[in-house]
DRENDO-1510 file (C-alpha; in Angstrom, 1 decimal, always signed):
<recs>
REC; n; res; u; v; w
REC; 1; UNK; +21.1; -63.9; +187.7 .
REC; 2; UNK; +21.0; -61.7; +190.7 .
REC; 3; UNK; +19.6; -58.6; +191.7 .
REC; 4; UNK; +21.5; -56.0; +194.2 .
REC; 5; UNK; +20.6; -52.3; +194.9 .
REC; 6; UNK; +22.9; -50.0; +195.6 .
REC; 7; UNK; +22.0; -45.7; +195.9 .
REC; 8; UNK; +24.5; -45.0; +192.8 .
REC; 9; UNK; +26.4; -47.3; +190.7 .
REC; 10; UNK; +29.5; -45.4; +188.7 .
REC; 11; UNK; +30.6; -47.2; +185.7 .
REC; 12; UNK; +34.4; -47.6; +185.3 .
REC; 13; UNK; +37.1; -47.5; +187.4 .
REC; 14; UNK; +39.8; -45.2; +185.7 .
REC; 15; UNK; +40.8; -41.6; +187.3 .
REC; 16; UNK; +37.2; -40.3; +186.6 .
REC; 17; UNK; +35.1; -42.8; +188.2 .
REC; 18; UNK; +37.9; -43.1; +191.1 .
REC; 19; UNK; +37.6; -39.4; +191.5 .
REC; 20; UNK; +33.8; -39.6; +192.0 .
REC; 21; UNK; +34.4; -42.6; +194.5 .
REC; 22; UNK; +36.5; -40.4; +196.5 .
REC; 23; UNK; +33.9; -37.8; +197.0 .
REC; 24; UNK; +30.7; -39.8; +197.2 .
REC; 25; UNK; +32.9; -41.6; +200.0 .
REC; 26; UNK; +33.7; -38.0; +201.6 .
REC; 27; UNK; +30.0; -37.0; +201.7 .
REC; 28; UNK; +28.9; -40.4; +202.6 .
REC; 29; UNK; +27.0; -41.6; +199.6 .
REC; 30; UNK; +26.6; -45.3; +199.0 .
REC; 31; UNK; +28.0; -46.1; +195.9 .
REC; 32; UNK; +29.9; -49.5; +194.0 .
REC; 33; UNK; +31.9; -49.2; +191.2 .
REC; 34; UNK; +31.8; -51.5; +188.1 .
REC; 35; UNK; +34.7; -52.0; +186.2 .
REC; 36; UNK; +35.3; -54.3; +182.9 .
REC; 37; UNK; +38.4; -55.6; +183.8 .
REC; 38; UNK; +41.3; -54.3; +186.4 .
REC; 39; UNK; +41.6; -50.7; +188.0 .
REC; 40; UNK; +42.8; -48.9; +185.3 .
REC; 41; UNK; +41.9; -51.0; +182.4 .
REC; 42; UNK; +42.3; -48.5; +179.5 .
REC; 43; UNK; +45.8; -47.3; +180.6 .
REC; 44; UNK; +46.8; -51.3; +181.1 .
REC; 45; UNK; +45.4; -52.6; +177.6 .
REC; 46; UNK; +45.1; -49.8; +175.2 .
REC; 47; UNK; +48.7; -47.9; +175.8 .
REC; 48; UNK; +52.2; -48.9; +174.2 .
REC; 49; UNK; +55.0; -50.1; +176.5 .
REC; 50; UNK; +57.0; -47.0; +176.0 .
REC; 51; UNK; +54.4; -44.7; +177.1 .
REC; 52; UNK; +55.2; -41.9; +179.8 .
REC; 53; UNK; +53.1; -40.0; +181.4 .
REC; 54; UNK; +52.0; -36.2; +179.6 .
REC; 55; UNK; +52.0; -34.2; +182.5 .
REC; 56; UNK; +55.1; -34.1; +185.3 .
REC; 57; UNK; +54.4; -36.1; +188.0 .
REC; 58; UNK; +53.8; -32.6; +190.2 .
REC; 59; UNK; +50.6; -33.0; +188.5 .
REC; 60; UNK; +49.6; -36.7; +188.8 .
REC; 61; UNK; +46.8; -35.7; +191.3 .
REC; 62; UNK; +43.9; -37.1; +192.3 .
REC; 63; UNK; +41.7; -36.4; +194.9 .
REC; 64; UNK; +43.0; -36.6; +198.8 .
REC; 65; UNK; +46.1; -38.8; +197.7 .
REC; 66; UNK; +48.9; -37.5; +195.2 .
REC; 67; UNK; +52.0; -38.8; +193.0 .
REC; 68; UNK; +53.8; -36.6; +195.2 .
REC; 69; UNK; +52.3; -37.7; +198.4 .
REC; 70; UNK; +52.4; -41.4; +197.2 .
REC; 71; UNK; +56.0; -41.1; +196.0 .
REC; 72; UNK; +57.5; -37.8; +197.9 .
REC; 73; UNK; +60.6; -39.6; +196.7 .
REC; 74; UNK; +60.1; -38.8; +193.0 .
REC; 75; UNK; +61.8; -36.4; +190.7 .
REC; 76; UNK; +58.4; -33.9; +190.8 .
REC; 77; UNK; +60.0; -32.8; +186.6 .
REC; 78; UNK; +60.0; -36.1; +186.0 .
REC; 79; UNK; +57.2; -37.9; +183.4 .
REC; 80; UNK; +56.0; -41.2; +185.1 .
REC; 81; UNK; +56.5; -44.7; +182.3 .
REC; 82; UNK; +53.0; -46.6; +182.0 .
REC; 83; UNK; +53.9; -49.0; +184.7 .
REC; 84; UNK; +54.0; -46.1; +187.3 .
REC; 85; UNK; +50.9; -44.8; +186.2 .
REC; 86; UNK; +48.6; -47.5; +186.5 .
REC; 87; UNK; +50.3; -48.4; +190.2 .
REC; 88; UNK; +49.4; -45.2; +191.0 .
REC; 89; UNK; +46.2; -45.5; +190.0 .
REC; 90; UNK; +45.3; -49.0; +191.4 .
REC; 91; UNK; +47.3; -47.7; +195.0 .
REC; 92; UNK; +45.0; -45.1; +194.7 .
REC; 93; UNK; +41.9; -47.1; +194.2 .
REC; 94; UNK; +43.0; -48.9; +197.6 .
REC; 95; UNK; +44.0; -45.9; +199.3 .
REC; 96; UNK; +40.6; -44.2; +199.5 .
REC; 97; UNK; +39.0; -47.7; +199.8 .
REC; 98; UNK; +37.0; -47.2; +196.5 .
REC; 99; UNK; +34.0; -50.1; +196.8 .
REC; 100; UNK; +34.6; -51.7; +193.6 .
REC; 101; UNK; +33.9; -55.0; +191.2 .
REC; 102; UNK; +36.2; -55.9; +188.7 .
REC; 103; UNK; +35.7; -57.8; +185.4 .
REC; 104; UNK; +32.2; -56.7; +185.5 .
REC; 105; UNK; +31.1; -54.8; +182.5 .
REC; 106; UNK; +28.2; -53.0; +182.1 .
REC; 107; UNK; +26.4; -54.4; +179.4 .
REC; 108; UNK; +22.9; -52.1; +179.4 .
REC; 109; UNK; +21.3; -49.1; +181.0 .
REC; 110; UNK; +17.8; -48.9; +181.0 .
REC; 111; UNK; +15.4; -47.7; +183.2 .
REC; 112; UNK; +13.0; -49.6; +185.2 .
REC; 113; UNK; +9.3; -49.7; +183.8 .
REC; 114; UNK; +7.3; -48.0; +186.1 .
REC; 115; UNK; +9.9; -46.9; +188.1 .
REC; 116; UNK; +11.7; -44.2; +189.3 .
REC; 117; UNK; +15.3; -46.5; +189.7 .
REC; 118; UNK; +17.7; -47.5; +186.9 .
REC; 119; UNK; +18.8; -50.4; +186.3 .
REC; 120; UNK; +22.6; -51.8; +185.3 .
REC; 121; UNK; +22.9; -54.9; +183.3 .
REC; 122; UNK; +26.3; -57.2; +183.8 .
REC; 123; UNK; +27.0; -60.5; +183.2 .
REC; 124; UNK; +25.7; -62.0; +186.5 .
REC; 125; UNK; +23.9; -58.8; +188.4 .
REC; 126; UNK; +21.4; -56.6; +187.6 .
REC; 127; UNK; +22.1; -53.5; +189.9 .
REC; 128; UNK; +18.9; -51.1; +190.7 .
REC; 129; UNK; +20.4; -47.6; +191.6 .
REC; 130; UNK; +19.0; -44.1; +191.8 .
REC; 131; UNK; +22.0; -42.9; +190.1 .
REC; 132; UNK; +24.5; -44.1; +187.8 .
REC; 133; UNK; +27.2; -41.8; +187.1 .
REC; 134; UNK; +28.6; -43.1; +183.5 .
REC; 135; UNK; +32.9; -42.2; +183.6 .
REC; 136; UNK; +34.0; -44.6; +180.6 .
REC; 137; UNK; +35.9; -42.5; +179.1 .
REC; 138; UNK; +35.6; -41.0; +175.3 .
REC; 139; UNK; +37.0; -43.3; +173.2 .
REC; 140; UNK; +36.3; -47.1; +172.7 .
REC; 141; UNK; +35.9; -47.3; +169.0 .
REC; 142; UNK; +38.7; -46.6; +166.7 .
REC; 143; UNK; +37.6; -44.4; +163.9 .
REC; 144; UNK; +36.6; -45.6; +160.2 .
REC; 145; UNK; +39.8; -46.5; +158.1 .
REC; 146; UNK; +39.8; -47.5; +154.2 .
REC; 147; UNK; +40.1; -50.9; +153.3 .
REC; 148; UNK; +44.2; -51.3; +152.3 .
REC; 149; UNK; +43.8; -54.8; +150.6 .
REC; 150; UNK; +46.9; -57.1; +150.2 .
REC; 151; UNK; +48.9; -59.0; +153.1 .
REC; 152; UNK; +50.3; -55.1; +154.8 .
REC; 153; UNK; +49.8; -55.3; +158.9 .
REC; 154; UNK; +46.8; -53.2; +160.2 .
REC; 155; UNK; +46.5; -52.1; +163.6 .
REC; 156; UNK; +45.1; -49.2; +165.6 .
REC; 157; UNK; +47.3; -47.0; +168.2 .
REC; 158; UNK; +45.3; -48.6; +170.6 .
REC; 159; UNK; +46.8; -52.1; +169.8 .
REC; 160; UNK; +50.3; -51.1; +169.3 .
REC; 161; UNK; +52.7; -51.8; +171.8 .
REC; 162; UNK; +56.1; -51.6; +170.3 .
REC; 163; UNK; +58.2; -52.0; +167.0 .
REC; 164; UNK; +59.0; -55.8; +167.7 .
REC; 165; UNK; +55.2; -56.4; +166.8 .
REC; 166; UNK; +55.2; -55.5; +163.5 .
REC; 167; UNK; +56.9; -57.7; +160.6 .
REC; 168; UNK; +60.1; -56.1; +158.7 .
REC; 169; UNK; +59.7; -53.5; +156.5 .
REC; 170; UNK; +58.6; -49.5; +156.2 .
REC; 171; UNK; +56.1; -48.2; +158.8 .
REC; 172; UNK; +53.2; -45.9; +157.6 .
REC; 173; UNK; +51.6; -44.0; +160.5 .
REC; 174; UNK; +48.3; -42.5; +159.9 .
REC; 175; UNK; +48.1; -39.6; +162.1 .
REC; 176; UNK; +50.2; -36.8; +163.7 .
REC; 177; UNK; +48.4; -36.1; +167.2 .
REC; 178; UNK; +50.6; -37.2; +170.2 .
REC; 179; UNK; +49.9; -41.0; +170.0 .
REC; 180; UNK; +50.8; -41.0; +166.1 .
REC; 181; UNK; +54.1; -38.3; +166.5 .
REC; 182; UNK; +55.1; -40.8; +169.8 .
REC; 183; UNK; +55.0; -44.3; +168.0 .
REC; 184; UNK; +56.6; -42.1; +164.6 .
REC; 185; UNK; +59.7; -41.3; +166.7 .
REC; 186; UNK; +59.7; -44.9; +168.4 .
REC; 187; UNK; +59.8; -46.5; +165.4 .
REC; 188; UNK; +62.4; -44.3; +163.6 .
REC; 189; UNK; +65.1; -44.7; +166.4 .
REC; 190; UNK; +64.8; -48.0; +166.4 .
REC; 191; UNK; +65.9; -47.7; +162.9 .
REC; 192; UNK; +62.7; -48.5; +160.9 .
REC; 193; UNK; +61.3; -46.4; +157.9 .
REC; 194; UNK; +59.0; -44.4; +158.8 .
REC; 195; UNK; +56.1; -42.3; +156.6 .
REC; 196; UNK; +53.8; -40.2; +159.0 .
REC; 197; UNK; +50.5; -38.9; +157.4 .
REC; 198; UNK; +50.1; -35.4; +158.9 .
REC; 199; UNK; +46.9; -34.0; +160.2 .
REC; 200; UNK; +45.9; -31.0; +161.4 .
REC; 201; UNK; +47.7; -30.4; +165.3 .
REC; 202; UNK; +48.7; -27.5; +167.5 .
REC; 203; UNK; +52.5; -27.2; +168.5 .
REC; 204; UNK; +53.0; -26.5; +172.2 .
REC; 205; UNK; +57.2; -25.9; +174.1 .
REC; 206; UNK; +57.5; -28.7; +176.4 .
REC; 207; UNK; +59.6; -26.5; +179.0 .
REC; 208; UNK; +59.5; -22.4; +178.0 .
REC; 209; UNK; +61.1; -20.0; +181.0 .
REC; 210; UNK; +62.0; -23.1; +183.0 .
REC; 211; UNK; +58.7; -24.2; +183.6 .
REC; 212; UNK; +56.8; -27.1; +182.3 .
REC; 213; UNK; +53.7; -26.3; +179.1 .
REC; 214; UNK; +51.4; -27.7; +181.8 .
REC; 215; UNK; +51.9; -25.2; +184.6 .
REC; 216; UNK; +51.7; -22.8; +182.1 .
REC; 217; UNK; +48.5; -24.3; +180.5 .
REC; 218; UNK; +47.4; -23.6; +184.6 .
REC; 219; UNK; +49.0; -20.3; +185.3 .
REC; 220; UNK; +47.7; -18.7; +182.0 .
REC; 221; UNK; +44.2; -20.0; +182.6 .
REC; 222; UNK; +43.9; -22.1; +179.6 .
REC; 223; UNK; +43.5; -25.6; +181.8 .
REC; 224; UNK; +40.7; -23.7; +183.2 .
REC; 225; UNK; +39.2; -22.5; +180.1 .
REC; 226; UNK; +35.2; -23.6; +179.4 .
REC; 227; UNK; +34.4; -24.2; +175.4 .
REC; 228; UNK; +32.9; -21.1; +175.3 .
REC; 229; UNK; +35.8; -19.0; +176.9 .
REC; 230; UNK; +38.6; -21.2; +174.5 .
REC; 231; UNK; +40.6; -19.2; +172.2 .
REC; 232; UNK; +42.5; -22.1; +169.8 .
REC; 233; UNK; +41.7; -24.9; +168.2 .
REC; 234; UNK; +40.1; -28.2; +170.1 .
REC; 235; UNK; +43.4; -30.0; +168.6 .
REC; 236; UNK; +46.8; -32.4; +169.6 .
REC; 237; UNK; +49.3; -30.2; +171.2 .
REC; 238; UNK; +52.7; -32.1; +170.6 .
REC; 239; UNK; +54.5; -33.6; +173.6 .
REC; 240; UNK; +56.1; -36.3; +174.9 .
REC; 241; UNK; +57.0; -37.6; +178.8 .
REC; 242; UNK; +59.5; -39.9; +176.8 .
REC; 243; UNK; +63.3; -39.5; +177.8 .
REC; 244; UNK; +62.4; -36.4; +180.3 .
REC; 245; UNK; +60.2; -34.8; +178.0 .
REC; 246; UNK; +60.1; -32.6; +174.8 .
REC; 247; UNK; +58.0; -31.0; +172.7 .
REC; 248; UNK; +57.6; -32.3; +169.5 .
REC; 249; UNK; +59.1; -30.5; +166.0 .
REC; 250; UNK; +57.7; -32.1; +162.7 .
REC; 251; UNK; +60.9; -30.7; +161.4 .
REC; 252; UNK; +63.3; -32.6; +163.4 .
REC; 253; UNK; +61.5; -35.8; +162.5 .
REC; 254; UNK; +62.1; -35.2; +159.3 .
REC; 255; UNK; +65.9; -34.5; +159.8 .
REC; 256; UNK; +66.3; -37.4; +161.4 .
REC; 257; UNK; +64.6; -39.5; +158.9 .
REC; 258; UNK; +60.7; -40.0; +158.9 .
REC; 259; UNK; +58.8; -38.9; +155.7 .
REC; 260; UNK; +56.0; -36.4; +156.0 .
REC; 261; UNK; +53.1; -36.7; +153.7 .
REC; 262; UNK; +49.7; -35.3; +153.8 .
REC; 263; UNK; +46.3; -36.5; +155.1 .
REC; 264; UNK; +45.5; -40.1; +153.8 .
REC; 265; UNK; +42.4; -39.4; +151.2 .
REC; 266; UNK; +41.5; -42.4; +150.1 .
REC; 267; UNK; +43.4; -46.1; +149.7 .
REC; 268; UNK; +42.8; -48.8; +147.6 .
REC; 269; UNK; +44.7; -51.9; +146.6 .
REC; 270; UNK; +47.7; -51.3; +148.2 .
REC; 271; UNK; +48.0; -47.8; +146.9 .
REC; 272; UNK; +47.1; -44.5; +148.5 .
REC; 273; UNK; +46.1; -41.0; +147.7 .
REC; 274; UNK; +47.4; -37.8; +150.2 .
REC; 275; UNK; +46.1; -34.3; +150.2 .
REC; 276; UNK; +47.9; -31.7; +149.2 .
REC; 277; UNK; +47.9; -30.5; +152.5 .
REC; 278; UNK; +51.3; -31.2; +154.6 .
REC; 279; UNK; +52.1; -27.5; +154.7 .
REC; 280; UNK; +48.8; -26.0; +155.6 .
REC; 281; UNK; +49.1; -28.2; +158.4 .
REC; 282; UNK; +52.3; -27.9; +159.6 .
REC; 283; UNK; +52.3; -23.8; +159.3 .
REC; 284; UNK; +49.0; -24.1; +160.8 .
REC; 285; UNK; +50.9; -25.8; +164.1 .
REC; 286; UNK; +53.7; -23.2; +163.5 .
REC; 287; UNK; +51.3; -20.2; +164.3 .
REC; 288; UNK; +50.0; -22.1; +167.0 .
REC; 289; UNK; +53.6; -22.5; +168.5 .
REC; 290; UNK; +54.1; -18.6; +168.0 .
REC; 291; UNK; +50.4; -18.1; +169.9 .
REC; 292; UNK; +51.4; -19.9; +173.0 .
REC; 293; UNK; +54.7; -18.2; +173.3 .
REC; 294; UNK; +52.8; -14.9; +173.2 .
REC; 295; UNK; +50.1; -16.5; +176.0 .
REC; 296; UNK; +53.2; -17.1; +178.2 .
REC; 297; UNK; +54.9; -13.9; +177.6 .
REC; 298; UNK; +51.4; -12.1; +178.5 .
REC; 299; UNK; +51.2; -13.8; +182.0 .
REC; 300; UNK; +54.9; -13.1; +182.5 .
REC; 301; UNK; +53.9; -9.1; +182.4 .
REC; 302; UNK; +50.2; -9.2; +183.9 .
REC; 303; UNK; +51.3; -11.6; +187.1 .
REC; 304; UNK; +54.8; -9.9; +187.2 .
REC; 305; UNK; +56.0; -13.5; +187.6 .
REC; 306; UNK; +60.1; -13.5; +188.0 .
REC; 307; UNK; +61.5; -16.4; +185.6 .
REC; 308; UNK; +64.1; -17.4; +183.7 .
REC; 309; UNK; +64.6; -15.2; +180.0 .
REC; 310; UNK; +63.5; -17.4; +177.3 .
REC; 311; UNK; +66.0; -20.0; +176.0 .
REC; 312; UNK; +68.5; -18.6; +173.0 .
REC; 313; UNK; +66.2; -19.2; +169.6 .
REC; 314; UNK; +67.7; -22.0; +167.8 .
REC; 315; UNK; +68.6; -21.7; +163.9 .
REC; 316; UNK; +65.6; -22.8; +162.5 .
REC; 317; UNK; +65.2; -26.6; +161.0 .
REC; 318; UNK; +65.1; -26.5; +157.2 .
REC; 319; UNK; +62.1; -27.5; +155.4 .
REC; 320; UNK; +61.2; -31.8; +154.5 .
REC; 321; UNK; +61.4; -32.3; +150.8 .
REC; 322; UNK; +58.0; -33.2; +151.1 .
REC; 323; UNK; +57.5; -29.9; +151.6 .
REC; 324; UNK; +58.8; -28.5; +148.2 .
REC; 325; UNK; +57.8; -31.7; +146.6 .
REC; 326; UNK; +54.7; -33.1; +148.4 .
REC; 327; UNK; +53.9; -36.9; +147.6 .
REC; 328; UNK; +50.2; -36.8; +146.6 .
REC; 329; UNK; +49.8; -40.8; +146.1 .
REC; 330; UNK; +52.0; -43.4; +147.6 .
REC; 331; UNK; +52.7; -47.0; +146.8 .
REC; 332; UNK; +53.0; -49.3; +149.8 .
REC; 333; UNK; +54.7; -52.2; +148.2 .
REC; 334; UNK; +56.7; -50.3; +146.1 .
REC; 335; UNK; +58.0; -48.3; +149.3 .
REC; 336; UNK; +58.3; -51.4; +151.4 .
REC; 337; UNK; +55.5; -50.3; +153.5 .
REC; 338; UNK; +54.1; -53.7; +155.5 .
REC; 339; UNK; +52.9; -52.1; +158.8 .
REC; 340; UNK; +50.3; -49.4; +158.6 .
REC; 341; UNK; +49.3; -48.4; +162.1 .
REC; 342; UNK; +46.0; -46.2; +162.5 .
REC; 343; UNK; +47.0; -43.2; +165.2 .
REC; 344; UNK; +43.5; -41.2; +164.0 .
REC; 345; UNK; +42.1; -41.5; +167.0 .
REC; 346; UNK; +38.7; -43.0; +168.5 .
REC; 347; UNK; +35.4; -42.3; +169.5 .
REC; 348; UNK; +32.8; -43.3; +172.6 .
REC; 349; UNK; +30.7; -45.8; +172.5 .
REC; 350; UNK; +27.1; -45.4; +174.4 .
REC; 351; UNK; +25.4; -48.1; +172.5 .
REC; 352; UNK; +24.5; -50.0; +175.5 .
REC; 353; UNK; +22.9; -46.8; +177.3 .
REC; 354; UNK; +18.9; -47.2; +176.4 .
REC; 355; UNK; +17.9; -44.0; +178.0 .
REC; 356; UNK; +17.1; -40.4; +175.4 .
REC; 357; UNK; +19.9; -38.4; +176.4 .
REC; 358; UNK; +21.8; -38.5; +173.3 .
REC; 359; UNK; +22.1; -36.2; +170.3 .
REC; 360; UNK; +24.5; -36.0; +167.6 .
REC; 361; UNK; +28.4; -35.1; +167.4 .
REC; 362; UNK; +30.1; -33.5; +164.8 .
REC; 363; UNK; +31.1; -37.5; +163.7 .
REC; 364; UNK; +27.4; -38.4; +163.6 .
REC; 365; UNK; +27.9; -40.4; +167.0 .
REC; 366; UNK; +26.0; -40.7; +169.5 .
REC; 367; UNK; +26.7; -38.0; +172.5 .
REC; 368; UNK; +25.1; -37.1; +175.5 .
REC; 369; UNK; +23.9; -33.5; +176.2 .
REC; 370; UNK; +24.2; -32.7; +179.3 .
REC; 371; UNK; +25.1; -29.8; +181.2 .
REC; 372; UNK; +28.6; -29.8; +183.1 .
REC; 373; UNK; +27.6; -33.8; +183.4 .
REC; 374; UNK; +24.0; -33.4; +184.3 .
REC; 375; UNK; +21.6; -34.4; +182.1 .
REC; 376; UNK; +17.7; -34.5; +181.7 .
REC; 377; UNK; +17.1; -38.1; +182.5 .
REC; 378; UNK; +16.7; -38.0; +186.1 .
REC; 379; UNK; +19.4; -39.8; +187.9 .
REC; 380; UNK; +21.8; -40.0; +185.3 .
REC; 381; UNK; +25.4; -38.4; +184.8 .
REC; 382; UNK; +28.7; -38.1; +182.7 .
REC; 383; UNK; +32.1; -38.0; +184.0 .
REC; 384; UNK; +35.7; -37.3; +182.3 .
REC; 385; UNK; +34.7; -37.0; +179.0 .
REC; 386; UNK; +36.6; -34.0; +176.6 .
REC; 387; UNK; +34.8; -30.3; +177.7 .
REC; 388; UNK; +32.5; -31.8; +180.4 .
REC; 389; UNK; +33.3; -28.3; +182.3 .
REC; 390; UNK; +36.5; -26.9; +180.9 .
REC; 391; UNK; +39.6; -28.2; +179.1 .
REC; 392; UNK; +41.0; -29.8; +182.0 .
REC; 393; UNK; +37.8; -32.4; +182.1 .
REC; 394; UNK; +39.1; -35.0; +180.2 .
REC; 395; UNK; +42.7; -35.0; +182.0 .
REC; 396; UNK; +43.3; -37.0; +185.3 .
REC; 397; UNK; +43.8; -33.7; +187.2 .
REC; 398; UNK; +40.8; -32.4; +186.3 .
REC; 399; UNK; +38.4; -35.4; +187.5 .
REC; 400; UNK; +38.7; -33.6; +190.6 .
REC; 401; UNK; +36.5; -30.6; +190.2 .
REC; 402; UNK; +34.1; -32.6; +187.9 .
REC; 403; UNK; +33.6; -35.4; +190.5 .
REC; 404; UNK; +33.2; -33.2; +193.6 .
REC; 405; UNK; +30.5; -31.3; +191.6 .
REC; 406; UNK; +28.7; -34.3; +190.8 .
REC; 407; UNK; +28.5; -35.6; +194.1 .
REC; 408; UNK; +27.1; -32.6; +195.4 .
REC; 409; UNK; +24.7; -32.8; +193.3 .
REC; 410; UNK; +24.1; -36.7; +193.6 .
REC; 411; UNK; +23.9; -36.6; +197.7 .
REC; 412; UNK; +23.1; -32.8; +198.7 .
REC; 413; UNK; +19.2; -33.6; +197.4 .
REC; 414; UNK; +19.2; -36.9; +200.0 .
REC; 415; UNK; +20.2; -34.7; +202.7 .
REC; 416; UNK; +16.7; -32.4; +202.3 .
</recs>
């Protein structure tokens, strides 16, 4: 086992710790970064195939080198697949020379005893730094699930990749936020059954006045927005990059096929009970729908912008049967269900940080307190997790602001 010190060590090499690469580099801070497996791990082993990108690629950016710049070739509308994504990212990595180790994963924090350094645990170095900027991202551990029983096909969003993976036979999908609504509408086009257990989401327009719902999440202020400023709900806004992008109607799924039930309850032996609450849920995303429009239309008069009129209003979808007649328990062998894949998200995982900087989510878990990243234990900081500043934090164009704040506060201190 070796030992190395380094001034800062930033753990993982996604857009986050990348970001704060770039600006430690700028301001000359020595820093490595530690990485479990290859630049971009999560988006490489923990995305399906089909995958494109959220945002346009006008708003792949990263700090000092964009999509655009790397690509000024692309369509700027156009959503990037998976594959462009992480070769963004790992050109990236190159580009601004980040100082990094791959395939090592940081096993512990701690620090020192009697010392004023921490220390980072891997499988063949133990690194003493000052400061170890933690950018892992939010979600390793896929939430609880019931126990099904039987011979159906479990898997977690995470693990899906596409339809070919799962055995013949109706699809359940537990969970309507964008990774659950994306995989629903994969699967049904290529002509499986599907049943999609609704949760609680937010309805957004993928394109409203001929602009994109991401530079009007920017040019409303909303991307901007701290937790304490935000007006909505902390929910899924529907969307896809998939096929040039569109928003995402619950209604149109059903037309074209997919059953909507209600929350999943409780399961046992092969059979499962639903809430009776599919159309709180979906009216619940209608008002949302209506509450964006009207956060557009207010920017439209207070910046005098000059845009397209909105788009015609289309005749309204008709109501799902489920709708009239919800399904409050559902059989899966009966309904030929023998894939059940788990879209209800995930949670972080800061086991392996010894250090008391943690209180308690809403889930009981384990999260840091910090403020804007910083937190009480000297030396020690958060990047790209969900509201580490403002809405934007968690998103790959907002690792940016986060990261250049966090190195001024990591090096500006040396230079005194």
């Amino acid at each position: 086992m070796s030992t190395e010190r380094v001034e800062t060590i930033v753990i993982g090499g996604g857009q986050a710790g990348l970001a704060m690469s770039y600006h430690l580099g700028r301001l000359g801070g020595e820093h490595l970064v530690l990485e479990r497996g290859k630049v971009a791990e999560r988006w490489r082993s923990e995305r399906w195939d089909s995958l494109h990108f959220q945002s346009p690629n006008w708003n792949m950016n990263l700090p000092g080198w964009s999509r655009m710049t790397a690509d000024p070739d692309a369509d700027p509308d156009a959503f990037a697949p998976l594959r462009e994504v992480t070769d963004y990212i790992e050109r990236y990595a190159a580009t601004i020379r980040a100082p990094m180790r791959t395939q090592s994963a940081a096993l512990s924090v701690t620090r020192r005893p009697a010392s004023r350094l921490l220390q980072v645990q891997t499988d063949g170095t133990l690194y003493l730094a000052h400061t170890v900027v933690v950018a892992t991202g939010p979600y390793q551990i896929p939430r609880a699930t019931p126990s099904l029983g039987g011979t159906v096909f479990e898997l977690h969003s995470t693990r899906y990749r596409n339809p070919m993976q799962l055995p013949a036979g109706a699809v359940l999908v537990v969970g309507s936020g964008n990774s659950g609504v994306q995989i629903a509408e994969e699967l049904c086009r290529a002509h499986r059954r599907v049943f999609l257990s609704v949760s609680s989401h937010e309805r957004i327009r993928r394109r409203y006045r001929g602009k994109d719902c991401i530079w009007w999440l920017i040019t409303t202020g909303s991307a901007d927005s701290t937790l304490s400023e935000w007006k909505g709900a902390r929910l899924s806004r529907l969307m896809t990059g998939v096929d040039g992008g569109h928003d995402i109607d619950l209604r149109r799924l059903a037309a074209e096929g997919i059953v909507l039930i209600g929350r999943v309850k409780a399961a046992e032996n092969g059979k499962i009970a639903i809430a009776d609450d599919l159309a709180s849920s979906m009216a619940h995303g209608e008002e949302s729908l209506k509450a964006f429009t009207r956060r557009c239309e207010d920017a439209v008069r207070a910046q005098h912008l000059d845009l397209p009129p909105p788009d015609p209003s289309a005749d309204p979808l008709p109501d799902p049967p489920e709708l009239r007649t919800p399904i409050r328990n559902l059989d899966l062998a009966r309904e030929g269900i023998n894939s059940v894949i788990w879209a209800n998200g995930a949670h972080a995982d800061f086991s392996w940080i010894d250090l008391p900087v943690f209180g308690q989510s809403p889930e009981s878990k384990r999260a840091p307190v910090h403020q804007r990243g910083v937190t009480s234990e000297a030396g020690l900081y958060f990047l790209g997790l969900p509201w580490l500043h403002k809405w934007k934090s968690a998103f790959l164009f907002g690792a940016d602001e986060d990261a250049a704040y966090l190195a001024e506060n990591i090096v500006s201190p040396k230079r005194s």
